[in-house]
Every structure is written in structure tokens, then in C-alpha cells.
N, C-alpha and C positions, 0 to 999 in steps of 0.2 A: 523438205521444201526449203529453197533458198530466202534470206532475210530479204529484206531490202536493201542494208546496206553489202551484201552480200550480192544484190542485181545490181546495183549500180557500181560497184568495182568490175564485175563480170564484163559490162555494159562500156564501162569506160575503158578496159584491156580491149577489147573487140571493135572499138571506133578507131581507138589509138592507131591501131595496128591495120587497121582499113585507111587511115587517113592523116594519120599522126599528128600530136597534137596541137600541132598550129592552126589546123583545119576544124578541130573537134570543137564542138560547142558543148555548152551542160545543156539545151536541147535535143540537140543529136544523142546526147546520155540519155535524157530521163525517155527522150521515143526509144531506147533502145532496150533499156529497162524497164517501160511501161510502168513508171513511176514521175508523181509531179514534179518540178522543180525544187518546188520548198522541201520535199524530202532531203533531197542534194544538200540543198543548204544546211537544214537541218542537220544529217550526219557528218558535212565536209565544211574544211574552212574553205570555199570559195575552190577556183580548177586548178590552182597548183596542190591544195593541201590534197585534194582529191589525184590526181596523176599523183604525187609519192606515195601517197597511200594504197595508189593500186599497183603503182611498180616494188614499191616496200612487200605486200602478202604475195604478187606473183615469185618474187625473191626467197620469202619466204617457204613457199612449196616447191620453189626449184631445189634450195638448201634440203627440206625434208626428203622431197624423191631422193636428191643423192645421197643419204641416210639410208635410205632405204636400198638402194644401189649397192653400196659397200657394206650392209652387214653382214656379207660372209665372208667378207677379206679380211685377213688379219695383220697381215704386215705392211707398217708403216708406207715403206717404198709401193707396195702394188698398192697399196689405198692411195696414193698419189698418183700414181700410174694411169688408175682407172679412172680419179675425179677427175683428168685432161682430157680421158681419154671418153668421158660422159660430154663433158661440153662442149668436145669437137663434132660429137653424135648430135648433139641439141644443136650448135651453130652449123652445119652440115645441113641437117634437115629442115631447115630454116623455120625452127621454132620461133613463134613472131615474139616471144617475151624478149628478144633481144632487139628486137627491129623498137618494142615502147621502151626499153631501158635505154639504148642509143638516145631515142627521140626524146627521152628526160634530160640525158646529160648534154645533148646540143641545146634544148631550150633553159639548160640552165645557165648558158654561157650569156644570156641575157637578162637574164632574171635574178636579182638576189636572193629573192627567197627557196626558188627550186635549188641555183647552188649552194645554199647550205646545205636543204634540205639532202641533194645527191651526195653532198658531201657525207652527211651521216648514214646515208646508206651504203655508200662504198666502206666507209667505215667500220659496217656491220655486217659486208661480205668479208672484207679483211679479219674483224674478229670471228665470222666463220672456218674461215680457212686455220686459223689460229686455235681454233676451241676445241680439247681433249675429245669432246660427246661425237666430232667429225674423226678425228682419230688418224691424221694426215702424218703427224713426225711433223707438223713445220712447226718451230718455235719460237721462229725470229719474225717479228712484224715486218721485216725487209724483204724475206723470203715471200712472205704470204703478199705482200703489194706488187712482188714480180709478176707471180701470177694470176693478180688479179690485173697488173696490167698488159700480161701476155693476152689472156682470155678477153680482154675489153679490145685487143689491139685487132685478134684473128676474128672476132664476131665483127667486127666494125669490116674488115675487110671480105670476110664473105659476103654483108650485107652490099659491099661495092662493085659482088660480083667478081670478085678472082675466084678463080678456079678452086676446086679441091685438090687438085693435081699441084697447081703450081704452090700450095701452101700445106701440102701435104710432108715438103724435106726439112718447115721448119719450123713445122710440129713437134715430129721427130727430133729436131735438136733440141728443142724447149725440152722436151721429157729424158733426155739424157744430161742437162744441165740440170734440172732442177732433180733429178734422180742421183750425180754426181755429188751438186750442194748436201742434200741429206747423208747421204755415206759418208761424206767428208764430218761431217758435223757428229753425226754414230759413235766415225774412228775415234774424232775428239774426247769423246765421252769414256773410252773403255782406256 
């Protein structure tokens, strides 16, 4: 059985993404999690700490699934290969966690507090991309911000509605650049 503060993340993904959060109240939260308000307050600082907080753990389990995705890949290049080739699967089938991750970092173009807050989560998808335990070959914080700003660029653009066809040639050259960069980087090394 789920916590509480585990319905109300749940609760707050699920409005977000019905209505994004300009729309969403923390009543429309706690009716949604059949939890009072003061619980909200109680676990969250107020509906920004609450929205990073639930875009932070959806992050978080997107990071885990694609652990779980890549433990029977072994080399560096197809474990890169394949983590593009998950997120174009995820942004493609219009999993909504990108439609509330979008709707963080446009409401934080307003807000100080969410852009810090987004700030330290892009922060800590770039040290995912970066961290030995994902097992990518990237090693350069440069490489890993490309793609984390390729992947913010093509989610953003499916959410707008292009085609998978017309962004399907420049997927493909994203994963032969950024498959190019790591060789190039190997060669260096040997």
C-alpha cells in the first residue's frame, strides 16, 4: 500500500499531466489523492517544492527503468545507442513524464525558486548520464549536456506535434555524432 506522501506525488504526476501546472491546484491534489491539505503542507514546502519533488522521483524511476533497460549491454557505444534509443521509445509514445518535466522548466522561466530547483535536477540527469553505475562511456560533462540537451530538444518537439517521420533523420544523426564523439575519445585513450 502506497504512503501518503507517495499518493500525493502519484496525485500531483496525474493532474500535472491532465492539466499542467498552471492549472493544478493542491485541491485538485489532495481530491486526487484523497488526502487533506495539511497532509500536502505537512510533507511539501508549498506547490513548487511539491511539483520538483514529483518531477525529481518520476526522474528518478525513469533513470532506474533505464538501468534496468541496459543491464545486458555491455559496451559502452550500444549502452549509448540504446539509452537514445529508450527516450525516443518514451518521447514517441508520449509518455506524460515529459509533457510535467516540460511544464517544470517552462514554469520555471517565472519563477525563481522552480529555476533553481530545475536547475539542480538537470544537474542530476547530467550527473546521470555521467555516472560509472549507468555505464554510458560519457566522461565529459560536455558530451553528457549535449544530450541531455538533444533529448529535452526532441521531447519538446514531439510534445509540439512534429511528426516521428520528420524527426526520425535527426535522431539518427544525433546517435552517429554522439557514437562518432565516444570513438574519437576510445581512439584517444589507446
Amino acid at each position: 500500500m502506497a504512503s501518503v506522501k507517495e499518493k500525493i506525488l502519484k496525485a500531483t504526476f496525474d493532474c500535472i499531466a491532465e492539466k499542467g501546472s498552471a492549472s493544478v491546484s493542491l485541491r485538485d491534489i489532495s481530491n486526487k489523492a484523497q488526502v487533506s491539505l495539511s497532509q500536502i503542507h505537512y510533507y511539501f514546502s508549498g506547490k513548487e517544492g511539491l511539483l520538483v519533488e514529483a518531477t525529481t522521483e518520476l526522474m528518478k524511476a525513469e533513470i532506474h527503468a533505464l538501468r534496468k533497460y541496459l543491464e545486458d549491454i555491455r559496451d559502452p557505444l550500444d549502452r549509448i545507442e540504446k539509452t537514445i534509443e529508450y527516450v525516443w521509445v518514451r518521447n514517441t509514445n508520449q509518455f506524460p513524464l515529459f509533457k510535467v518535466y516540460f511544464d517544470l522548466l517552462c514554469s520555471a522561466m517565472w519563477n525563481p525558486i522552480l529555476a533553481e530547483q530545475t536547475k539542480l535536477l538537470q544537474d542530476q540527469l547530467v550527473n546521470a548520464i555521467l555516472d560509472e553505475e549507468l555505464s554510458l562511456g560519457v566522461a565529459h560533462p560536455t558530451l553528457a549536456r549535449f544530450i541531455l540537451t538533444f533529448t529535452d530538444g526532441f521531447g519538446l518537439q514531439l510534445l509540439q506535434g512534429t511528426s516521428q517521420e520528420k524527426l526520425e533523420d535527426t535522431f539518427l544523426m544525433f546517435k552517429k555524432i554522439v557514437k562518432q564523439y565516444v570513438q574519437a575519445a576510445e581512439d584517444e585513450k589507446v
